[in-house]
N, C-alpha and C positions, 0 to 999 in steps of 0.2 A: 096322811096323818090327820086326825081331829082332832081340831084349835078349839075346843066349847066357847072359850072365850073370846076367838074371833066376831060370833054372830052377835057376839053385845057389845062390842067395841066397835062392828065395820058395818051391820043388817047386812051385811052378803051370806053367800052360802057359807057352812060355818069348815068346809073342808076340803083340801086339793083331792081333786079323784083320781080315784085306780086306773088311770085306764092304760098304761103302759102293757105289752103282756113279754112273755118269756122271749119271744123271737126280737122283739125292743130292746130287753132289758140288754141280751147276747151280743145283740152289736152296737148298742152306744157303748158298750163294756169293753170291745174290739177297738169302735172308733177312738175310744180314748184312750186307746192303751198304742194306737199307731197314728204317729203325729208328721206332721211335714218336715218335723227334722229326720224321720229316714229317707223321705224319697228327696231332698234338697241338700240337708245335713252331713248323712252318711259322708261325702265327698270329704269333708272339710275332720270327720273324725278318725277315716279311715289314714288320711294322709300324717294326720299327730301320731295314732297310735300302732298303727300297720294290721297286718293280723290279730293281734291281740286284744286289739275292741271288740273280736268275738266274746272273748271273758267280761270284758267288759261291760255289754250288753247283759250279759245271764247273769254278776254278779248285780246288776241296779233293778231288773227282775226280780231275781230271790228275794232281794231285800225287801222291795216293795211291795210282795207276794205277801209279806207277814205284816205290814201295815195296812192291806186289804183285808185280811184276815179276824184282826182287832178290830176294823172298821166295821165287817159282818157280823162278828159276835155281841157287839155293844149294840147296832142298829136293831138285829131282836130281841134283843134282851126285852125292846120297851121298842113297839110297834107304834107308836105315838111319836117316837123322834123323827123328826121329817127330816134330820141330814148332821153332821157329824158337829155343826157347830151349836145343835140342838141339847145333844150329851154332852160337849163340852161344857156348855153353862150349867147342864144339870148336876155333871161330877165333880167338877173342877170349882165352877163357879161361875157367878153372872160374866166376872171381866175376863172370864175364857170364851164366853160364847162372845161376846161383845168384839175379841182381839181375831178370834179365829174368823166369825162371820162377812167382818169388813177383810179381812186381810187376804182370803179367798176371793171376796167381790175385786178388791184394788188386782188383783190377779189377773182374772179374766179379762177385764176393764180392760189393761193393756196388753193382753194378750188378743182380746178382738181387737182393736185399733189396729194392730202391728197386723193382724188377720187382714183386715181389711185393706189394708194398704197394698200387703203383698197381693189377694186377689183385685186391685190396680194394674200392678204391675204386670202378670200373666193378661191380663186383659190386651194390656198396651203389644205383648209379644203376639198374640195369637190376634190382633185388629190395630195394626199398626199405625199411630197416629188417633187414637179415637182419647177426646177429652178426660183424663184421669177421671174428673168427679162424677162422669157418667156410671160406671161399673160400682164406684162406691157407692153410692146416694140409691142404684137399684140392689146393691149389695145389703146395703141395711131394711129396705123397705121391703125387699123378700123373707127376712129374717123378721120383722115386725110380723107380716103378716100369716105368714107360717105358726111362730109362736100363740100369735092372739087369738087363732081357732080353736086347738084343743091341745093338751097335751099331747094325744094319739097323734095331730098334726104332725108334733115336735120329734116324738118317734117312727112315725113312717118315713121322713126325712131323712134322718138319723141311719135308718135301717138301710135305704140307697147307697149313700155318701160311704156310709162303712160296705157295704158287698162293693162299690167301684175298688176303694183303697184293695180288700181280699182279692178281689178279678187283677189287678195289676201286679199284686204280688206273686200269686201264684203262675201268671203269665210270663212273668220274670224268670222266678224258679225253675218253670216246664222248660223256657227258651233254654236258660242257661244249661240247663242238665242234657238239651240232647246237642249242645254245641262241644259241650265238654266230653261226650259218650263217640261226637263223631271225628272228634280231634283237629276242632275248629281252628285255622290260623287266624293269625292275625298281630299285626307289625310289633307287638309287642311279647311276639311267641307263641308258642300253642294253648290252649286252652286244657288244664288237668289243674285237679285236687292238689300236685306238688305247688302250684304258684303258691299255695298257703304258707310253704317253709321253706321257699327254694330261694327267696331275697331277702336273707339277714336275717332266718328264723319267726319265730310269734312276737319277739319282742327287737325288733330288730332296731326300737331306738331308745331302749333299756328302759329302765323303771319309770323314769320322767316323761317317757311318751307314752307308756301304762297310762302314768296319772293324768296327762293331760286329754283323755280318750275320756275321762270323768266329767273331767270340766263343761264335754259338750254332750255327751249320750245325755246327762241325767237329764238336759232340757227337752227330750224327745220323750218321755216319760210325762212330762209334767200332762194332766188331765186324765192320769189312769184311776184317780179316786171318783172320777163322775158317777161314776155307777151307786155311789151314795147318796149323791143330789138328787138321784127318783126315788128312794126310800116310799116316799110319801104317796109316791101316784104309781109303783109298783102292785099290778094284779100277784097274789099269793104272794106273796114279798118272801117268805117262808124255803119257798122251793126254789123260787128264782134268783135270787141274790147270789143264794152259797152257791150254786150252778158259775154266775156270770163269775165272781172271785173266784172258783177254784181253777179254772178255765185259762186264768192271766197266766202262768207257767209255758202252757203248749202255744198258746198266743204269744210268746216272748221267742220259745225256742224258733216256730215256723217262719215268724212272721219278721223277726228282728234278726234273728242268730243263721235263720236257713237263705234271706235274704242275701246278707252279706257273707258269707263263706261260700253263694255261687258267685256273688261278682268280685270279689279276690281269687276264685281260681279262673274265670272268663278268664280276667285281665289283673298283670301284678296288682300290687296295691302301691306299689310306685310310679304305677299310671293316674292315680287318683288324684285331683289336686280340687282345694277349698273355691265353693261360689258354684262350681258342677254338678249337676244333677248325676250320677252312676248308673239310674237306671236309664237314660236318653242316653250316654256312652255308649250303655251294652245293646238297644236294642238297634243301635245305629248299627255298631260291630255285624248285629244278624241280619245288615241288610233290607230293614224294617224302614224304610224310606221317611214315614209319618210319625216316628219316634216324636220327635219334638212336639208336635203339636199330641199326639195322645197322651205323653207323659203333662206337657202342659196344662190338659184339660184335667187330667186326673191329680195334680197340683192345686189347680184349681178349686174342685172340688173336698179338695181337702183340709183348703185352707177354708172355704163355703163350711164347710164339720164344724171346725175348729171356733167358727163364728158363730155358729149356731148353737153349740154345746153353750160357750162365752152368757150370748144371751140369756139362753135356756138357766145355767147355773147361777150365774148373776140373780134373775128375778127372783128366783126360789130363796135367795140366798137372803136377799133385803125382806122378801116379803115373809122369812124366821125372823129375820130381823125387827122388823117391825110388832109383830106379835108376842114379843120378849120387849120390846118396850125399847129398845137399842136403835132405834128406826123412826123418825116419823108414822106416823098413824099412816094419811095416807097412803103408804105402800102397802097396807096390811090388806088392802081391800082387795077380793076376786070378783069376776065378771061374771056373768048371769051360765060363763062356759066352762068357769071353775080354775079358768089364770088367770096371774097376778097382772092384772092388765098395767095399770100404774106402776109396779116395779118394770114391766117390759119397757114402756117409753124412756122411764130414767136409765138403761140400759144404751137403748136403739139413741139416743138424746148422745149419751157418750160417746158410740160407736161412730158418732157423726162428724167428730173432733179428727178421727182417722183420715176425712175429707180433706179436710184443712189441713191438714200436716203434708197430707200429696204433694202442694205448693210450697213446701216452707226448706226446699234449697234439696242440690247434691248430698250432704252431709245426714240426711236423714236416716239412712238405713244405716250410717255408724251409730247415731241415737241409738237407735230402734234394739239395735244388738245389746247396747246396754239395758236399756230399760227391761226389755224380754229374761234377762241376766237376772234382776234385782225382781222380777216376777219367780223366775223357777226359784230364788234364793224363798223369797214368801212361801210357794207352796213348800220347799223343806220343812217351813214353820208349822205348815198347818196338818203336813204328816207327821210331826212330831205330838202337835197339839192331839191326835189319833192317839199314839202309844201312849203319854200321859195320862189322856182317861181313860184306858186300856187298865192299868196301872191302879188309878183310883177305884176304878169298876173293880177290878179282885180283890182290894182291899175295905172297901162300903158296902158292896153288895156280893160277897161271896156266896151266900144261897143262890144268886142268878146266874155268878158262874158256874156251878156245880151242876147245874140243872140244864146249860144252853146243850144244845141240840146239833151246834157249831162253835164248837171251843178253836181256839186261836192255835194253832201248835208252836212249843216251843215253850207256851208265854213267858212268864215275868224274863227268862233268859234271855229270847230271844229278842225281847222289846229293847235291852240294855247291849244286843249285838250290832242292832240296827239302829240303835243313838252313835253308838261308835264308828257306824258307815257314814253316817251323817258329818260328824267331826271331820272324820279324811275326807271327806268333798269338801266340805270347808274349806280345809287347809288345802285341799288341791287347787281350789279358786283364788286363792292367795299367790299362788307361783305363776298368773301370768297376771300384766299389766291391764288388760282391759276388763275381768273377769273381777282381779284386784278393788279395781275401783267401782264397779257397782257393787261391788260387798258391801264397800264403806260408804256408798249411798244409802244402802238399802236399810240401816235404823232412822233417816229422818220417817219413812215411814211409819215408825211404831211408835215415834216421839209425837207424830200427831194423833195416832191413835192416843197414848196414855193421855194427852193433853185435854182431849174431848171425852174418855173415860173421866178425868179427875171432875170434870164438867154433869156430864149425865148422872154419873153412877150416886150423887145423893139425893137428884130431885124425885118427890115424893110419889110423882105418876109414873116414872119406871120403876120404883121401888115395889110398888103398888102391883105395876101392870108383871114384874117379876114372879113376885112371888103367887100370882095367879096360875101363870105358870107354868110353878114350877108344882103348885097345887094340885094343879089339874093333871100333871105326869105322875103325878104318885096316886091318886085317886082313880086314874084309869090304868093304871099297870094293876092297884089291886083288883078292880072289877075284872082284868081279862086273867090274872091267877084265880081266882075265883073262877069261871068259864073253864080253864083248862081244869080244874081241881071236877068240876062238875061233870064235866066231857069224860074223864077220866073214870070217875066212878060210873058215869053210865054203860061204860066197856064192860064192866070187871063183872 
């Protein structure tokens, strides 16, 4: 995206580069749409909800399918928005960009920490005995250093991490399919498609274990909007984006819905119990001796993603921030290689605190489950903050929707379908105790946020640096209609 107004405020270059391409954009779209809550998680959902987390899965899919959707349609509308909390201030307003921009950062923030901690832990399984702060401390300085090359660094990364996670699923899949095809024993009975209805039905622990299959899938979701935080350093952003969002549906069915309906029919789903990996279960079952340690590594590696992405979106995230005026200056500035070098440290500086928590007692990973809790509770905020200016866009700029090239389907309806999913997760996280109580954590967050909005939002140099802007998006969305009006008559 170009900042014009970067290069007079920072003398750096005045804009993030394109260098992302279509095989980048596909699988940081993949990786973040497949998170360590299937290969760690699944366990702990499959045992709440039984068979029926199949629906489960495909209905927090569909939903989020159409918040991708809004998300793509508004990001071209105006080529200049480098990422969703960009539109936000421009449709909504400054203190939407200001609530969306940080509340996305405080996300990741503790989402890499908790990243970090866990790749600790697998560290500690696969070199037993080896100092915690060793795997952290190199955990964060491969992730500095990967980021502060190029963008393209951040994507070729990106693009490993996600084919490891696709090679383990589909390794999964193939095992499972010819154990089921050859009518594999095993102490918990044969291996067939009946294990899906043959212990108490899809629903065999009625509505309430439906809902509590909510409570935990929706956190395995959380990072499927990243594919908007490259907006700005996406090559054709035009052809590549609607590709990577139209794509989350058969990435939900294969990877999510195909995963889990072979390993409930391997093995019941009353084999399942919370804290176990499913897939080390099943490839243990085939006899696969190095189960643990390849699924470890590929754990590993996922959580390495999940850290990576964290950084990646965090910097991009302050250093909007900062060029909206919502941010210290210093993080607005880019390096002679076109990243936010200064936003990456204030990242990797955080991510260091995951260190220090290593030591800070047994009781940590209960924290950690809450905190992660009151993180995916945020990003519901910031997918809602998506369909709002979805919302505002058809009603401010309807010339733009008439004209996008990638309309949202469904809209205004659909947007008011997927508030209402949002509400039942709500209230699904209300029916247990510990889900309960970081709900009711989770507004001191935004109590500090309005508290340092009531603070910023009247001094003169964000006001100033605001409406520069918001200037500048309206001045370059007319030059590039103008272009397209131009281009167009030169067809005809």
């Amino acid at each position: 995206m170009t900042t014009p107004h970067a290069s007079t405020t920072t003398g750096e270059p005045p804009h993030l580069a394109r260098q992302l391409s279509n095989r980048h954009i596909q699988l940081i779209a993949i990786g973040g749409a497949i998170g360590t809550g299937l290969f760690m998680g699944s366990g702990k959902t499959i045992s709440a909800a039984g068979p029926s987390v199949i629906f489960v899965y495909m209905i927090i899919g569909f939903m989020l399918f159409f918040v991708m959707r809004a998300m793509g349609e508004l990001l071209l509308s105006n080529l200049h928005y480098k990422s969703f909390s960009d539109f936000a201030a421009d449709l909504l307003g400054p203190w939407a960009g200001f609530f969306t921009g940080w509340t996305y950062w405080f996300c990741w923030v503790v989402t890499g920490i908790a990243d970090v901690i866990a790749i600790a832990g697998y560290a500690d399984e696969l070199v037993p005995g080896i100092q915690l702060w060793i795997p952290g401390i190199f955990t964060v300085a491969v992730l500095l250093l990967l980021n502060l090359a190029t963008v393209k660094a951040f994507g070729e990364t990106e693009f490993w991490f996600a084919m490891i996670k696709i090679v383990a699923i589909l390794a999964l899949i193939g095992t499972g399919l010819v154990m089921i095809f050859t009518g594999f024993e095993s102490p918990a009975g044969p291996a067939a498609f009946s294990n899906l209805w043959s212990h108490g039905g899809f629903f065999p622990n009625g509505f309430m274990g439906f809902v509590a299959g909510f409570q935990i899938a929706v956190f395995a979701f959380v990072g499927i909007e990243l594919v908007g935080t490259t907006a700005a350093e996406a090559k054709n952003p035009e052809k590549n984006l609607p590709k990577a969002i139209n794509s989350i549906p058969i990435r939900v069915l294969l990877f999510y819905v195909g995963a889990l309906i072979i390993l409930m029919s391997v093995t019941p789903w009353t084999e399942f119990e919370a804290g176990r990996s499913p897939f080390i279960g099943m490839f243990s079952l085939a006899g696969l001796g190095m189960a643990a340690t390849i699924i470890n590594l590929v754990v590993l590696t996922s959580a390495m993603s999940s850290a990576n992405s964290g950084v990646y979106s965090t910097s991009r995230m302050v250093y909007g921030l900062a060029q909206e005026g919502d941010a210290p200056t210093v993080f607005g500035k880019l390096s002679s290689r076109k990243v936010p070098q200064n936003a990456l440290f204030l990242s990797c500086v955080l991510l260091l605190s995951g260190v220090v928590l290593l030591y800070a007692g047994k009781d940590i990973a209960l924290a950690f489950e809450m905190v992660t809790t009151v993180s995916a509770v945020c990003f519901m905020f910031v997918w809602s903050i998506i369909l709002a200016s979805y919302l505002a866009f058809r009603r401010r700029r309807a010339r733009l929707h008439e004209e996008s090239k990638f309309k949202m389907p469904g809209g205004v309806v659909m947007v008011w379908v997927v508030f209402a999913f949002f509400a039942f997760v709500l209230w699904a996280l209300t029916t247990q105790p510990d889900t309960l109580t970081a709900l009711l954590v989770t507004p001191i967050w935004f109590v500090i946020l309005a508290i340092a909005w009531l603070v910023l939002r009247r001094r003169p140099t964000h006001l100033a640096r605001y409406e520069a802007f918001h200037a500048d998006l309206e001045a370059e969305a007319k030059l590039e209609a103008e272009a397209r009006r131009a281009a167009a008559a030169d067809t005809q």
